[in-house]
MARLO-992260 format. One record per residue (C-alpha): residue number from 1; residue in three letters; chain; x, y, z. Coordinates in nm, 4 decimals. Layout:
residues N
+-----+-----+-------+----------+----------+----------+
|   n | res | chain |     east |    north |       up |
+-----+-----+-------+----------+----------+----------+
| NUM | ALA |     A |        X |        Y |        Z |
...
+-----+-----+-------+----------+----------+----------+
***
This chain:
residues 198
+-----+-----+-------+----------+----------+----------+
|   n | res | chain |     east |    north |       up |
+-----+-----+-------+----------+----------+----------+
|   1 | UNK |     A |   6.9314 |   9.6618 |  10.0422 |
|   2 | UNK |     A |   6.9278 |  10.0308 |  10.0978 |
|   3 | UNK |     A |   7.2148 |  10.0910 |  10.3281 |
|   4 | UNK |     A |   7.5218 |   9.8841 |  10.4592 |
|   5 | UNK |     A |   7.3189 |   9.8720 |  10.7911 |
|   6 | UNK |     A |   7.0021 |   9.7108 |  10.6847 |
|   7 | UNK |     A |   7.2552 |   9.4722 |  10.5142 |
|   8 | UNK |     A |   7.4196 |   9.4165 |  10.8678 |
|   9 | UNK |     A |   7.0453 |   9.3858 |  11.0667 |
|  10 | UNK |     A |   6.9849 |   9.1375 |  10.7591 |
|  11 | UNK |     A |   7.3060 |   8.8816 |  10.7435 |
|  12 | UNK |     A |   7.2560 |   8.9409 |  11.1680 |
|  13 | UNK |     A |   6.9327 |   8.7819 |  11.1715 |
|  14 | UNK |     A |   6.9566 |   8.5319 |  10.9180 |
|  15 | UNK |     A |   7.2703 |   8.3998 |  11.0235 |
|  16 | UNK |     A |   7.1614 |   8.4304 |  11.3854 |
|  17 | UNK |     A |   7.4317 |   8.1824 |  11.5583 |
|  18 | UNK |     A |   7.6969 |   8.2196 |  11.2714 |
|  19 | UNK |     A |   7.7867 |   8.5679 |  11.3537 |
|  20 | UNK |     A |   8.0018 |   8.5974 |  11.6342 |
|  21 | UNK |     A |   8.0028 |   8.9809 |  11.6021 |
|  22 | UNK |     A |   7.9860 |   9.2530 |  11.3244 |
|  23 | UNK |     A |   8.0530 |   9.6188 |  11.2620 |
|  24 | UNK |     A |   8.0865 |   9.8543 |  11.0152 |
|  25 | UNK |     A |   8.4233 |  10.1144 |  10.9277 |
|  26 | UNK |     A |   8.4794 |  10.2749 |  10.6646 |
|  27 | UNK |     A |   8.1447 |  10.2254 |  10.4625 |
|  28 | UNK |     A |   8.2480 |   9.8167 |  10.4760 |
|  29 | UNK |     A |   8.0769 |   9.5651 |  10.7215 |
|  30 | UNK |     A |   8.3190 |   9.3166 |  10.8952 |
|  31 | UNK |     A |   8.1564 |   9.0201 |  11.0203 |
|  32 | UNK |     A |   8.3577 |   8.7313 |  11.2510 |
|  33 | UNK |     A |   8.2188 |   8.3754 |  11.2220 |
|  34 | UNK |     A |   8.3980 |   8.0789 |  11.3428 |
|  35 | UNK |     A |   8.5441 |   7.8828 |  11.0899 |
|  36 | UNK |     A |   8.3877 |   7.5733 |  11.1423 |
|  37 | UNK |     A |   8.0444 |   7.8200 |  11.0077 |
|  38 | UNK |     A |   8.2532 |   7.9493 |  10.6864 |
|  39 | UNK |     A |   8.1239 |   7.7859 |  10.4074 |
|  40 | UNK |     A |   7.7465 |   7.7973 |  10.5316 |
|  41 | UNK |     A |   7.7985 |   8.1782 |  10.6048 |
|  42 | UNK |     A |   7.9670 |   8.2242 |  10.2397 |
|  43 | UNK |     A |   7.7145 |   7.9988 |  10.0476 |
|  44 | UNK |     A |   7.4047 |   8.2426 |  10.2296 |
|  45 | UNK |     A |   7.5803 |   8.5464 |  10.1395 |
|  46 | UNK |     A |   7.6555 |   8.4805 |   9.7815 |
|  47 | UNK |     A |   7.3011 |   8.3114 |   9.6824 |
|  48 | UNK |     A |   7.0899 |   8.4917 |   9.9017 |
|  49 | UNK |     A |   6.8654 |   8.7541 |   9.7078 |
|  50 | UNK |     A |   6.9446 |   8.9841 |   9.9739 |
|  51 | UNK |     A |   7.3442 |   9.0008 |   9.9407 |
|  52 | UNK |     A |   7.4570 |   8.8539 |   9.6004 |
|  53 | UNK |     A |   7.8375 |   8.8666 |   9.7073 |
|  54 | UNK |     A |   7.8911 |   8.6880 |   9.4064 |
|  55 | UNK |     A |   8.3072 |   8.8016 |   9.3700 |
|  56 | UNK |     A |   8.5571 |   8.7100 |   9.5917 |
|  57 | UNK |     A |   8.8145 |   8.9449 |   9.6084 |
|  58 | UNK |     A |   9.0887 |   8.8429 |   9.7989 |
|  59 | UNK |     A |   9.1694 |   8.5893 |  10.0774 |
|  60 | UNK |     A |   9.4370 |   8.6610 |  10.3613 |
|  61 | UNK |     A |   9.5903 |   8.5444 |  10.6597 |
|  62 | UNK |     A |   9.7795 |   8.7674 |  11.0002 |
|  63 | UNK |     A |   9.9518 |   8.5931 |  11.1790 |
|  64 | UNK |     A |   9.9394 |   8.6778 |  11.5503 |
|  65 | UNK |     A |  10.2502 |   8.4492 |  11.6880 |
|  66 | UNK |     A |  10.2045 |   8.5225 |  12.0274 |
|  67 | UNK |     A |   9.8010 |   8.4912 |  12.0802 |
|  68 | UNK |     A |   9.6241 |   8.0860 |  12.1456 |
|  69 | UNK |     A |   9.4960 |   8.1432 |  11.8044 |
|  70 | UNK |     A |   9.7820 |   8.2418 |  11.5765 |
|  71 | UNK |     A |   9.6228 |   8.2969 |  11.2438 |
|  72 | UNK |     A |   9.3288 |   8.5426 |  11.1578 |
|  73 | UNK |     A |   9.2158 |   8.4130 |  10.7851 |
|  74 | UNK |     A |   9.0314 |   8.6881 |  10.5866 |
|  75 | UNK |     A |   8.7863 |   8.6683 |  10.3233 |
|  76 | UNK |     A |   8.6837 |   9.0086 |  10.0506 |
|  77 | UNK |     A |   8.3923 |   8.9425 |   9.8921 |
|  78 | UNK |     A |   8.2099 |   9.2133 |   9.6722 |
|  79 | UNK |     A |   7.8202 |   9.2501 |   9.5556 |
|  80 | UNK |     A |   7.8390 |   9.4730 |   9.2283 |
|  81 | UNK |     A |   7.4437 |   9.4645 |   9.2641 |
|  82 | UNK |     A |   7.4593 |   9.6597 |   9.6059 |
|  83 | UNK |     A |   7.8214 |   9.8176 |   9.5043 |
|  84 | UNK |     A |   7.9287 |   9.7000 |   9.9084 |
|  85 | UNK |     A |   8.1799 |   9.4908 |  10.0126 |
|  86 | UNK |     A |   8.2104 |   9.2442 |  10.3196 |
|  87 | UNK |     A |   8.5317 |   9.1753 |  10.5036 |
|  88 | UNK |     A |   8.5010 |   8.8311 |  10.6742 |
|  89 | UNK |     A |   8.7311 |   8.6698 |  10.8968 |
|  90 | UNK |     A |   8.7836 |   8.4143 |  11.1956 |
|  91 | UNK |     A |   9.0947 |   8.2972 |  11.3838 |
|  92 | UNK |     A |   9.2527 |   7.9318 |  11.3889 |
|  93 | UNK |     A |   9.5057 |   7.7402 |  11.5733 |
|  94 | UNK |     A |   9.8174 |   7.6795 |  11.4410 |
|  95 | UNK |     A |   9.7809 |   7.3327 |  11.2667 |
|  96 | UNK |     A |   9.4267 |   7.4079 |  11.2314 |
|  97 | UNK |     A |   9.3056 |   7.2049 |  10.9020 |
|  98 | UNK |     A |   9.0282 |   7.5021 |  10.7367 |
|  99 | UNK |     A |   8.7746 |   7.4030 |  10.4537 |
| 100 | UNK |     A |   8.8874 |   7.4980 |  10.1140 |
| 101 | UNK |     A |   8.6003 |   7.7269 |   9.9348 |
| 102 | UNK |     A |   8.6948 |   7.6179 |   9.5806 |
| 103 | UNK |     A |   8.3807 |   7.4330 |   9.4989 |
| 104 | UNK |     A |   8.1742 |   7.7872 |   9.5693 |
| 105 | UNK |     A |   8.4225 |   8.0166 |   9.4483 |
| 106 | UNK |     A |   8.6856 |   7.8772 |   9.1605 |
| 107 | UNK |     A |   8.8529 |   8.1447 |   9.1590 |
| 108 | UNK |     A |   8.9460 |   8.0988 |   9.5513 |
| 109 | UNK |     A |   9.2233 |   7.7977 |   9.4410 |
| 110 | UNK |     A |   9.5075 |   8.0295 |   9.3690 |
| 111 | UNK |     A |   9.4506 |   8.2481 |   9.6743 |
| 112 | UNK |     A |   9.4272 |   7.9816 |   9.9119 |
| 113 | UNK |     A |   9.7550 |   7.8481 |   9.7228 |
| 114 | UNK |     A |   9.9422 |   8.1620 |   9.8162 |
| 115 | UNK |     A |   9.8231 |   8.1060 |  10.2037 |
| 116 | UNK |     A |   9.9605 |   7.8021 |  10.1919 |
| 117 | UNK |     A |  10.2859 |   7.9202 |  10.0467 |
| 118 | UNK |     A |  10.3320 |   8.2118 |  10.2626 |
| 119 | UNK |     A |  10.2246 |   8.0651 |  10.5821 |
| 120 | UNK |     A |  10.1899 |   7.7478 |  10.5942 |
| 121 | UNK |     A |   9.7943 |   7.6808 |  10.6532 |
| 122 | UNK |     A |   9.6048 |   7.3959 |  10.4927 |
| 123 | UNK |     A |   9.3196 |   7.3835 |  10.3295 |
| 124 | UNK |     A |   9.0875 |   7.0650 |  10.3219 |
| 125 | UNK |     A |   8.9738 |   6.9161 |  10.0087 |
| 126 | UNK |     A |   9.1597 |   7.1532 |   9.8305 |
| 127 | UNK |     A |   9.2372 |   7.0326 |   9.4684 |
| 128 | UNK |     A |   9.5843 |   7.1042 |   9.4203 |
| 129 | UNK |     A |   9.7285 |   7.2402 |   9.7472 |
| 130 | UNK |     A |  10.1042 |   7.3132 |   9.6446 |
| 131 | UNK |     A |  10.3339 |   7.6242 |   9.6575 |
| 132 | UNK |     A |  10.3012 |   7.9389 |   9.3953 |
| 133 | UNK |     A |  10.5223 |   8.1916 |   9.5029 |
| 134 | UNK |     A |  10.8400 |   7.9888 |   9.6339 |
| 135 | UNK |     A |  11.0565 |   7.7418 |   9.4745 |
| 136 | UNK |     A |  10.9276 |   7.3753 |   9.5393 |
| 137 | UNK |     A |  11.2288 |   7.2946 |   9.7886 |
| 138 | UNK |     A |  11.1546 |   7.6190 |   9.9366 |
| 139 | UNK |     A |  11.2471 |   7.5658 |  10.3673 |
| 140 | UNK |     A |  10.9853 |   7.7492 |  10.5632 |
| 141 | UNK |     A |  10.6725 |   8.0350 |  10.5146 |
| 142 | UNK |     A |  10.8084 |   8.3990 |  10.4758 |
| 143 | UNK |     A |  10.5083 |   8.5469 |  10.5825 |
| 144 | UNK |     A |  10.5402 |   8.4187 |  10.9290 |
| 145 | UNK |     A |  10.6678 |   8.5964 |  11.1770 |
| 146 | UNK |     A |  10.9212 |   8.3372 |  11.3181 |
| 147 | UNK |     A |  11.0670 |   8.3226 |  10.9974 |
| 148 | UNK |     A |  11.4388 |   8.4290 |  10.9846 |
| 149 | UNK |     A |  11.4684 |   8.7424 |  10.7465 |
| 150 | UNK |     A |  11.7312 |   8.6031 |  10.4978 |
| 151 | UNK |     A |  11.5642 |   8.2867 |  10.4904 |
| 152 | UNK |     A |  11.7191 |   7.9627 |  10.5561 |
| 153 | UNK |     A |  11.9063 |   7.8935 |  10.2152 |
| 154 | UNK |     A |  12.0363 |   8.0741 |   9.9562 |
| 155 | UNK |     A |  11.9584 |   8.0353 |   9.5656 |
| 156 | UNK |     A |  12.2762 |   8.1116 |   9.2891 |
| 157 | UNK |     A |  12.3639 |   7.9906 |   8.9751 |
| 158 | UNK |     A |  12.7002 |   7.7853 |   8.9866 |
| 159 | UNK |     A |  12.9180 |   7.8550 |   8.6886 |
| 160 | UNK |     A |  13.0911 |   7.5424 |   8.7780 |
| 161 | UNK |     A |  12.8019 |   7.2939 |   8.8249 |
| 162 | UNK |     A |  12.5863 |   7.4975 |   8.5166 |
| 163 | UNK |     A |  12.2474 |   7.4607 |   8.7219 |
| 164 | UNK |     A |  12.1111 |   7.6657 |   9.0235 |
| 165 | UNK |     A |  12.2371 |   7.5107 |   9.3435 |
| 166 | UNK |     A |  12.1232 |   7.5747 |   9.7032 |
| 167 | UNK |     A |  12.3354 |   7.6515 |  10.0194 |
| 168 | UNK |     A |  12.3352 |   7.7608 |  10.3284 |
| 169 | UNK |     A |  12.2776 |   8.2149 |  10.4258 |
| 170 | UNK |     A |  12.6535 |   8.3412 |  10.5091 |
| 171 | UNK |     A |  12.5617 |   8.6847 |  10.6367 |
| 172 | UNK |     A |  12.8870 |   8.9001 |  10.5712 |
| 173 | UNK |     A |  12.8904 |   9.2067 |  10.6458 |
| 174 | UNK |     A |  13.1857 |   9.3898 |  10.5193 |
| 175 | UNK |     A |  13.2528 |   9.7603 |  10.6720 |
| 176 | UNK |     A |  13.1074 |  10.0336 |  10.4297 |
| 177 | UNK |     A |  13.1957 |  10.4374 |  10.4396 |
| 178 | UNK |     A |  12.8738 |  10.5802 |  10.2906 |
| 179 | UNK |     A |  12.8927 |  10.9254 |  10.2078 |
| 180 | UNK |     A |  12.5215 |  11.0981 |  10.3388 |
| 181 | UNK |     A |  12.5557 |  11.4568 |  10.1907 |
| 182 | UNK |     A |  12.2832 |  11.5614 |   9.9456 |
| 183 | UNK |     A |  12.2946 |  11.4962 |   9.6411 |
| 184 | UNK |     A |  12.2221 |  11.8537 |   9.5348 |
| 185 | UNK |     A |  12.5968 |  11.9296 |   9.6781 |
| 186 | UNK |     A |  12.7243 |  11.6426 |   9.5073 |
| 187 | UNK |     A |  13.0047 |  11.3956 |   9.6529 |
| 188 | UNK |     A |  13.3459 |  11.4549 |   9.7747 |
| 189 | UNK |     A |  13.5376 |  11.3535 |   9.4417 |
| 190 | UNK |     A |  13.3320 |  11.5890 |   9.2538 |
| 191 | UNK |     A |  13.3891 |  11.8809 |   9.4725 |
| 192 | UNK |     A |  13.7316 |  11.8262 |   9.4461 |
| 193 | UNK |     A |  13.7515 |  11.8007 |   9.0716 |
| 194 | UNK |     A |  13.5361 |  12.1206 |   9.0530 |
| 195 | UNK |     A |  13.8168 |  12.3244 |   9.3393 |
| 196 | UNK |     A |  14.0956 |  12.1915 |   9.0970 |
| 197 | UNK |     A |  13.9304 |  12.3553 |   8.7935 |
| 198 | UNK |     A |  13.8262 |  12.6968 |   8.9345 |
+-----+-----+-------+----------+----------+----------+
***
């Protein structure tokens, strides 16, 4: 490939009905596929002689709460043959079940892990689908945007019980007197000291 467009007119008319659209920003191409076409698009585009996207970088979700389609799952992958990268995505329904990519890319199992944990989207046939990031009785997925911003429960060690024990957010909010001046000035108490002494 000479240039990230030929690479575009390429993957365009191999994968003729896969591509939904494409573009290119920022020296990347962006291609949208539905997701039903994801693991045909990804097997082409790392084996074909043409691409050799042979890393995965990074796989992410947005999540769009008030659209049809809430989620918008994105896929990195990088060709060090052709030094370009490809930024490939498609949107899904809410309790949309999406193919897991672990049997083409290993390394995918831990990132499709931390969708999971942060927002809640399965993966099928994935080999060990559990949380990473939160504690197993973890309530919820933080990345979503209906979830509350303290969470649901709290985590502390009890000194009484000696273990970590669970309970419910109490949001107090106890009246504060900040004191904003700079910091070059110093605060009130240290003024005063340094009046007293002159």
């Amino acid at each position: 490939m000479n240039t990230i467009t030929d690479l575009e007119k390429k993957i365009n008319s191999e994968l003729t009905t896969k591509i939904k659209s494409s573009y290119i920003r920022h020296n990347q191409l962006y291609l949208n596929i539905d997701s039903e076409d994801l693991k045909e698009v990804l097997v082409f585009l790392k084996n074909s002689a043409s691409t050799k996207f042979r890393q995965l970088i990074d796989i992410t979700a947005v999540d769009y709460p008030e659209n049809n389609q809430r989620f918008k799952l994105i896929y990195l992958l990088l060709s060090h043959e052709f030094n370009s990268r490809i930024i490939l995505s498609y949107s899904i329904n809410e309790n949309e079940l999406i193919p897991s990519i672990t049997d083409i890319f290993p390394s995918s199992n831990w990132m499709e892990r931390e969708v999971f944990d942060m927002y809640g989207i399965k993966f099928k046939d994935h080999p060990d689908l559990r949380r990473i990031l939160t504690d197993y009785n973890f309530e919820g997925f933080p990345l979503r945007k209906d979830f509350p911003l303290t969470g649901h429960k709290e985590v502390r060690y009890s000194e009484d019980a000696k273990k970590v024990i669970y309970e419910p957010v109490k949001l107090e909010q106890n009246y504060r007197n900040f004191d904003y001046d700079s910091p070059w000035e110093g605060t009130k108490y240290l003024k005063e000291i340094n009046k007293k002494n002159d």
